[in-house]
C-alpha positions in Angstrom: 191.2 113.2 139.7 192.9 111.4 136.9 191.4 108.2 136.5 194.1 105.8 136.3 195.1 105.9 140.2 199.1 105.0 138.9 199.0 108.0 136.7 199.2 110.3 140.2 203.0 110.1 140.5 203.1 111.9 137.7 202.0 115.4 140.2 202.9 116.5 143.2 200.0 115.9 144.9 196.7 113.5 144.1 195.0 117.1 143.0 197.6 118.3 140.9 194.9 118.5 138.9 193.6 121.7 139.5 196.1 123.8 141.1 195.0 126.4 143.3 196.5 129.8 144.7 195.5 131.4 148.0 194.5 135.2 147.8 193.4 137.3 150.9 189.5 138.3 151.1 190.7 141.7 152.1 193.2 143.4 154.3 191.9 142.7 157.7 190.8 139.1 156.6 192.3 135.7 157.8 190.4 133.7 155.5 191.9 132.3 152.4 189.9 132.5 149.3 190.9 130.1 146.3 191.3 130.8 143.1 191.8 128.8 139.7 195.5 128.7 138.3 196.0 129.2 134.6 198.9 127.0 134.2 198.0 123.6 134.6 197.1 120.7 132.1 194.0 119.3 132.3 192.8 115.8 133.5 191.6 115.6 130.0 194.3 116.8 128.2 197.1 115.1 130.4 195.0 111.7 129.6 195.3 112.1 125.9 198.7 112.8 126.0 199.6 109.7 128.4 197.6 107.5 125.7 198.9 108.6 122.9 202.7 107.9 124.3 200.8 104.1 124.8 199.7 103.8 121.4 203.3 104.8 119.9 204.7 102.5 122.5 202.5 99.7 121.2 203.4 100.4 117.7 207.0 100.2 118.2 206.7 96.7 119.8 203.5 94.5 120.7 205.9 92.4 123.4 207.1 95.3 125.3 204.0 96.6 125.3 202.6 93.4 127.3 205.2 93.6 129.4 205.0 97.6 129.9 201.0 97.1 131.1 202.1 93.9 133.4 204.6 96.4 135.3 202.3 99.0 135.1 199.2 97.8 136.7 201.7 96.0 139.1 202.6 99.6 140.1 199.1 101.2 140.1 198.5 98.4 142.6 201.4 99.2 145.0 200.2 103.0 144.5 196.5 102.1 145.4 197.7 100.1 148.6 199.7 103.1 149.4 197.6 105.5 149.5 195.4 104.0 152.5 196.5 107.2 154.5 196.4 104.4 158.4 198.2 101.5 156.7 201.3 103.9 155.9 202.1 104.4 159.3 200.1 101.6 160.9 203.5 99.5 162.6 204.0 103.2 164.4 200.5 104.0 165.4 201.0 100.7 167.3 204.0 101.6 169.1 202.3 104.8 169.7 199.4 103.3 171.2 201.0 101.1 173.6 203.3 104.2 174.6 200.1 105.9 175.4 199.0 102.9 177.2 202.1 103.0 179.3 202.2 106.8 179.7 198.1 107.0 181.6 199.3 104.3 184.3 198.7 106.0 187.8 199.4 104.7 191.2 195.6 104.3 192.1 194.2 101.7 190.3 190.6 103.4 190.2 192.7 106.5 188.4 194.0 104.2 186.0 191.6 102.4 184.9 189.7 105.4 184.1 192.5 107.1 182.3 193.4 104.2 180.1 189.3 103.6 179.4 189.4 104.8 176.0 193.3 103.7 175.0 192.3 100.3 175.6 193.0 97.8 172.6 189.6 97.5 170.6 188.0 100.7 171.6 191.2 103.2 171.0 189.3 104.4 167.2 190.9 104.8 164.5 193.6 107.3 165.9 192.8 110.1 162.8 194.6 112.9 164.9 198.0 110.8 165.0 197.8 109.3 161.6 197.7 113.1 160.3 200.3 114.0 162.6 202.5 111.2 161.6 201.8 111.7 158.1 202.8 115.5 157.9 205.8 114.8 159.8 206.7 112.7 156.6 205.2 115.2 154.3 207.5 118.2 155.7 210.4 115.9 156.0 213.9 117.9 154.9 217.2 117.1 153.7 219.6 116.5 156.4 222.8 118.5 156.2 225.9 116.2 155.6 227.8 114.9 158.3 230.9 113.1 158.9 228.8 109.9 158.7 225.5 108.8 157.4 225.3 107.2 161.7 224.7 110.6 162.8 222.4 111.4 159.9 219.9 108.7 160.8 220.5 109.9 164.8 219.3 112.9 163.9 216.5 112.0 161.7 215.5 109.1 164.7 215.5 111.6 167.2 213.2 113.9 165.1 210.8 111.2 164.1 210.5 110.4 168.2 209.8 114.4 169.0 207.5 114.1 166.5 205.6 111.4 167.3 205.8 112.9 171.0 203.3 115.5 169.5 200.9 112.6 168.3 200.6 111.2 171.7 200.3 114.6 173.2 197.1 115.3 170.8 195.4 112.0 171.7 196.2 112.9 175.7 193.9 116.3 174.8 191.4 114.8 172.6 191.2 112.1 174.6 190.8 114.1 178.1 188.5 116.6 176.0 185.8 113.7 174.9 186.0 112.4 178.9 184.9 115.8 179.9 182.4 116.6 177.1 180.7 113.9 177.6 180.1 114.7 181.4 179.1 118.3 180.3 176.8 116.5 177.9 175.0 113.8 180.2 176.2 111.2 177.6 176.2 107.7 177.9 177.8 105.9 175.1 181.2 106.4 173.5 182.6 104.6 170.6 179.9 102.0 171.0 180.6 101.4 174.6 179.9 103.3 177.5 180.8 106.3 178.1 183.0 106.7 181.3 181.3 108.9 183.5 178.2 106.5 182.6 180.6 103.4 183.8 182.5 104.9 186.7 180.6 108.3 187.6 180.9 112.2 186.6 183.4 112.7 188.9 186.0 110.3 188.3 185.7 111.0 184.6 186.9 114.8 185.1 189.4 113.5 187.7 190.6 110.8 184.6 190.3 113.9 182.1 192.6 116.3 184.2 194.9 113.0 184.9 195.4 113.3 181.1 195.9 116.4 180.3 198.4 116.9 183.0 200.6 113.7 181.5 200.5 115.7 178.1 201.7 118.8 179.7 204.7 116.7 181.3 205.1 115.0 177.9 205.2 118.4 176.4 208.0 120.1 178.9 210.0 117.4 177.7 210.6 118.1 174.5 212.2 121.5 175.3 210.7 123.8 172.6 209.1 126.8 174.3 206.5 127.8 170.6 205.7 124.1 170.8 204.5 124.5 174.2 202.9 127.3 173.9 200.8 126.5 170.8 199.1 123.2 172.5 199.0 125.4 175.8 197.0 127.5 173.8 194.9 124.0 172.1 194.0 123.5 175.7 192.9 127.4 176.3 190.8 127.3 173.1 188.8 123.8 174.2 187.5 125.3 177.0 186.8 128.7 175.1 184.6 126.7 173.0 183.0 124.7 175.1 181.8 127.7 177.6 180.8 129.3 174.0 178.1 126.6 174.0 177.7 126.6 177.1 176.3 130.3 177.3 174.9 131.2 174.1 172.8 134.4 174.0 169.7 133.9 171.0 171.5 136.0 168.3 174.9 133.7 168.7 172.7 130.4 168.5 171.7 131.0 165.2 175.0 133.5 163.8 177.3 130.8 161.2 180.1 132.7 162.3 179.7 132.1 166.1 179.3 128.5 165.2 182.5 128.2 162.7 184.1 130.5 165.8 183.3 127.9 168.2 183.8 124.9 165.7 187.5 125.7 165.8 187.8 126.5 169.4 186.2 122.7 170.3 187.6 121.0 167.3 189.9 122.3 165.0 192.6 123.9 166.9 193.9 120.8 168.3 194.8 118.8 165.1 195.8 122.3 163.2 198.1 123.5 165.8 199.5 120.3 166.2 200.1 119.8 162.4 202.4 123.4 163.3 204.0 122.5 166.2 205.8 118.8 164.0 206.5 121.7 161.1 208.1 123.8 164.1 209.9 120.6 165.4 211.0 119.7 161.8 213.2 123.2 161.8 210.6 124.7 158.7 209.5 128.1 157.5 207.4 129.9 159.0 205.5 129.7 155.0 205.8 125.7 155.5 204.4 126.2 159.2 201.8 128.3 158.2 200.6 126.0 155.3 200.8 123.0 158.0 198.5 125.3 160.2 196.1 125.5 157.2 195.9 122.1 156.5 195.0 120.8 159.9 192.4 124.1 160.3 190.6 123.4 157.3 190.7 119.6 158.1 189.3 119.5 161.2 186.8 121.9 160.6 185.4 119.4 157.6 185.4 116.9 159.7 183.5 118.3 162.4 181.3 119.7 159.6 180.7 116.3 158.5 179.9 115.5 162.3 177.1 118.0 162.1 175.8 116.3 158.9 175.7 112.6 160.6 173.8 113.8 164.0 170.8 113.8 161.6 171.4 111.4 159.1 173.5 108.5 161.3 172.2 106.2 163.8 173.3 105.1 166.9 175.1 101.9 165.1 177.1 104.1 162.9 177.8 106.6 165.0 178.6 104.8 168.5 176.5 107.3 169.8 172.4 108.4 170.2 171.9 110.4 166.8 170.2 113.7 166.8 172.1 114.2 170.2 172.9 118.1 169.7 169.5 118.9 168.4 168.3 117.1 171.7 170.8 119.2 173.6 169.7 122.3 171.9 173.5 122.6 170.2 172.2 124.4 166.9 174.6 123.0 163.9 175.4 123.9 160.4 172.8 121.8 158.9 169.6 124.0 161.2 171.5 127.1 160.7 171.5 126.9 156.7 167.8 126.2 157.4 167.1 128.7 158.8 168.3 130.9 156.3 165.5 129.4 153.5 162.8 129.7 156.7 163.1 131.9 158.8 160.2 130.7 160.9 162.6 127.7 162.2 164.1 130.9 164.2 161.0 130.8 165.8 161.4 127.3 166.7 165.0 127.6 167.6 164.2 130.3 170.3 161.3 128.0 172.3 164.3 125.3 172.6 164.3 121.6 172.2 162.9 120.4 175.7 159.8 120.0 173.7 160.0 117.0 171.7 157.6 118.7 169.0 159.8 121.6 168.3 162.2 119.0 167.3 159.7 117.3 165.1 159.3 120.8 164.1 162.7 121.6 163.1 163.7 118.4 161.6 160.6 119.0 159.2 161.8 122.4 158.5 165.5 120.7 157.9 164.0 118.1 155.8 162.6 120.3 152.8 165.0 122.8 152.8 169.3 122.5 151.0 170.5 122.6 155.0 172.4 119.0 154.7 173.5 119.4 151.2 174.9 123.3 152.2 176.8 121.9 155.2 178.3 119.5 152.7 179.5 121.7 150.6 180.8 123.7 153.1 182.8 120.8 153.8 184.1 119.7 150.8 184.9 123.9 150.5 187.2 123.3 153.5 188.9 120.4 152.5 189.7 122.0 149.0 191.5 124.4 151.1 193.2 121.4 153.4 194.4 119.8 149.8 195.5 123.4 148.2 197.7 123.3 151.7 199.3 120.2 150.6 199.5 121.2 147.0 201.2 124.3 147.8 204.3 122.8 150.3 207.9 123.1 148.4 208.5 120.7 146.0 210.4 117.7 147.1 211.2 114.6 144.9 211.7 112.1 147.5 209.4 109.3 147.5 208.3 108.9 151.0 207.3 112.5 150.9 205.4 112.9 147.6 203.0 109.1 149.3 202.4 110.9 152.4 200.9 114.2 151.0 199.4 112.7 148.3 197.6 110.2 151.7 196.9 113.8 153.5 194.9 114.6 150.3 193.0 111.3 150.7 192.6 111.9 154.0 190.6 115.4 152.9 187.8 112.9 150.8 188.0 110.5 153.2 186.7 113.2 155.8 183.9 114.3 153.7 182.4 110.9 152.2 182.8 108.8 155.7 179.3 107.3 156.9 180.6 107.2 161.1 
């Protein structure tokens, strides 16, 4: 990245920087491969040329020079605060959190309390699924066409803005309902630092509290009319429970295959936040190019973050993490990290196959983890994916309004942010 942070308005994106190109593996392949473009500047020659239009500037005149650095660190500040991907829509994550609040009431007060457990102020997280959400909504945002008056321009524009923030609350509904029941399938007993629910109020009000969710998304969802919409997080909802019966009943061969795992890593995690990402393109009127890139992003997103997920199980703690580390391990849930492993000993298989009831074969296996690349590889798968996420972003028409160009270059931070976060 250029190092001057102001410098980035210059590009369309934070990564303008090295420009990249999607080209297909082969025929019958859905994964993108990227490739260099030829036709960029580079970080170092775009630096010289910015400092040598400084130095002429400062030998034309010493004073408006002064002034010209005032102004521009002034605006490398504003830049900087703007690109803190939750502050820039921070006043409507809070509307969107108390609509959620509002939206999980139920006439029994056992039901509600359970459903509104994690939506609570203080232990909602950081909201990461809505902030991308709201954030491409921005990003894809389109010229109106003209109307008689710029009243029913911003009508329009409002009413889009509210559909698409509809989608936000409906992914938090299904993540939300999908952590209840994961973590009933999973025994677990903390969440986000607190208790879990089903340790708090039992297994089977927990499922009842996730259902009670995911049927006020689906009545959420019928009401904003749009039958593709509907049947992409239909599908979100389809694919959860594809992926978690995928781990559920793993034969020996698909416990240690990397493409059973990235198969099932965007079942459980990515499908949500990249069909989402589609469905606000969808309700935005785009392309089906735009749509498809939209798709991208949130795919390759979500699976560097889980990814990244992987990689903190072994190197987090339970203070980080607001949960026991080394939990999957424990629950014999074989991860990138053991998998990669594997590949440089292929003894660990040995290992793998005896299962993790045993507390030496985890000994075992974290010592096989610990001399070999396995955490380092899962990085760099990581940071792989959210090149692709970025190249997404990178590749979206070009648009020269403002509020756009801050929001994708904040859905690029968001692609670092992923890979380099600690919890």
């Amino acid at each position: 990245m250029i190092s001057v942070r102001g410098l980035t308005l210059l590009s369309r994106s934070g990564y303008a920087r090295c420009r990249w190109v999607y080209s297909s593996l082969s025929s019958n392949s859905s994964t993108p491969l990227l490739e260099h473009s030829t036709h960029f500047c580079s970080p170092v020659q775009s630096s010289k040329e910015v400092l040598g239009c400084r130095v002429y500037y400062s030998w034309v005149s010493n004073v408006l020079n002064t002034v010209g650095q005032q102004a521009q660190f002034q605006s490398s500040s504003i830049v900087e605060e703007q690109l803190d991907p939750f502050s820039l829509v921070a006043d409507e994550l809070s509307l969107l959190a108390n609509r959620l609040r509002s939206m999980v009431v139920a006439e029994v007060p056992k039901l509600a309390s359970a459903a509104e457990y994690f939506f609570k102020m203080g232990v909602e997280g950081k909201r990461f699924r809505p902030t991308v959400l709201l954030l491409m909504a921005t990003a894809l945002n389109v010229p109106m066409p003209r109307q008689p008056s710029v009243a029913a321009v911003d009508s329009l524009s409002m009413e889009l803005r509210t559909r698409q923030q509809c989608i936000a609350e409906i992914t938090e509904m299904i993540h939300v309902a999908s952590l209840l029941h994961d973590d009933v399938l999973d025994d677990a007993d903390t969440r986000r630092g607190i208790g879990s629910l089903n340790f708090v109020m039992g297994n089977k009000l927990a499922v009842l509290a996730g259902d009670f969710l995911l049927s006020r998304a689906c009545v959420a969802l019928a009401s904003l009319k749009n039958t593709e919409v509907v049947s992409l997080l239909a599908k979100v909802v389809e694919h959860l429970v594809t992926g978690e019966t995928m781990q559920m009943t793993t034969t020996s061969g698909q416990r240690c295959s990397m493409e059973y795992y990235m198969q099932k890593t965007y079942y459980k995690t990515a499908s949500l936040i990249s069909n989402s990402c589609k469905a606000v393109a969808l309700l935005a009127g785009q392309t089906t190019e735009v749509s498809i890139l939209a798709y991208e992003y949130g795919k390759n997103l979500g699976l560097a973050f889980q990814l990244i997920d992987d990689v903190l199980d072994f190197t987090g703690t339970s203070t980080t993490l607001g949960k026991g580390s080394l939990s999957d391990i424990r629950h014999g849930i074989i991860t990138a990290p053991i998998l990669f492993a594997m590949e440089e000993f292929p003894e660990l298989r040995t290992v793998v196959d005896q299962g993790f009831d045993d507390s030496s074969n985890v000994d075992s296996a974290l010592d096989y983890l610990a001399k070999s690349r396995g955490i380092q590889r899962t990085r760099e798968l990581a940071a792989k994916h959210a090149s692709l996420a970025s190249a997404a972003i990178d590749s979206l028409p070009e648009n020269d309004d403002e509020d756009v160009q801050i929001s994708r270059r904040a859905l690029v931070e968001l692609t670092q942010r992923v890979i380099t976060r600690t919890k």
